[in-house]
C-alpha positions as MATLAB code, in Angstrom:
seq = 'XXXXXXXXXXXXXXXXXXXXXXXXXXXXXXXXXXXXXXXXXXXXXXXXXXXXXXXXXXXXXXXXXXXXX';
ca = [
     -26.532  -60.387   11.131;
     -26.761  -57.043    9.440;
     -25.052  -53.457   11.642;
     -26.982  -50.729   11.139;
     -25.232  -47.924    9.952;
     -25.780  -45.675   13.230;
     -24.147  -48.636   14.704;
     -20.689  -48.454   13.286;
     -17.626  -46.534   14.279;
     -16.503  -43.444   12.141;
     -13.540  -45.903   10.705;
     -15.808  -48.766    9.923;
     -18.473  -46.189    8.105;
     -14.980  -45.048    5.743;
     -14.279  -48.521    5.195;
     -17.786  -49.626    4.359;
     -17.858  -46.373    1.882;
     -14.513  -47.437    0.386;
     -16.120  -51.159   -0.166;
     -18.826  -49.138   -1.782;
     -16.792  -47.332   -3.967;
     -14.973  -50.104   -5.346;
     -18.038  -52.715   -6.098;
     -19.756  -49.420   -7.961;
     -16.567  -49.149   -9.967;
     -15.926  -52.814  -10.407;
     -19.943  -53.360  -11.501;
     -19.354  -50.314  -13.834;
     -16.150  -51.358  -15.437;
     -17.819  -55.406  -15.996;
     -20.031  -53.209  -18.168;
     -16.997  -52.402  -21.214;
     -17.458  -55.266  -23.061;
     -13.603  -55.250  -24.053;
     -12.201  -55.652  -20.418;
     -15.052  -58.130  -19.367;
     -13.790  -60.639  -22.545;
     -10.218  -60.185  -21.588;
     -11.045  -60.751  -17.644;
     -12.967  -64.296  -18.577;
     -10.163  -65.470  -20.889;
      -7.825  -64.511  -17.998;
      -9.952  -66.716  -15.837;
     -10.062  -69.352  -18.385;
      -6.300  -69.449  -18.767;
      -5.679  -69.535  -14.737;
      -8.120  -72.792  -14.207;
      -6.797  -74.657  -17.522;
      -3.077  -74.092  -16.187;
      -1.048  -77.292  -14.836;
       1.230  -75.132  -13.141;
       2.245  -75.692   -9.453;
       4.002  -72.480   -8.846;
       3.174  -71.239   -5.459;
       4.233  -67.649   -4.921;
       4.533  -66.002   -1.545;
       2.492  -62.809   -0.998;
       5.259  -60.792   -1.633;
       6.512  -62.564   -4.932;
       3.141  -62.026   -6.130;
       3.502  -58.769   -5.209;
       6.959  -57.875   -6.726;
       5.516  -59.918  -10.477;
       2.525  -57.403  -10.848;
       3.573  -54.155   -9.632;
       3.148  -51.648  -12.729;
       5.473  -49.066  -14.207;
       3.148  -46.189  -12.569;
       4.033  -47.319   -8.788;
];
């Protein structure tokens, strides 16, 4: 069932604009064909792995963070 926006709290309108935000910038960046190659051989490479590995949250987490954090 769709909310209409009128409908929402002042929290859930921020959140709904953040969603926003990120599916423009997402939709924009599937546009560089560069990133959108490496993001489907990514995929590629996760479903043709065997591995088992199950990582918590926070082991996932702790692998990925980046140098800028």
């Amino acid at each position: 069932m769709a909310v209409r926006q009128e409908d929402l709290s002042e929290h859930a309108l921020a959140r709904q604009a953040g969603f926003d935000r990120s599916w423009s910038h997402g939709q924009k960046m599937l546009t560089d064909p560069q990133l959108r190659a490496y993001l489907e051989q990514s995929i590629l490479r996760v479903n043709a792995s065997t591995s088992r590995t199950t990582l918590t949250h926070d082991e996932f987490l702790a692998l990925t963070e980046t140098d800028a954090e």
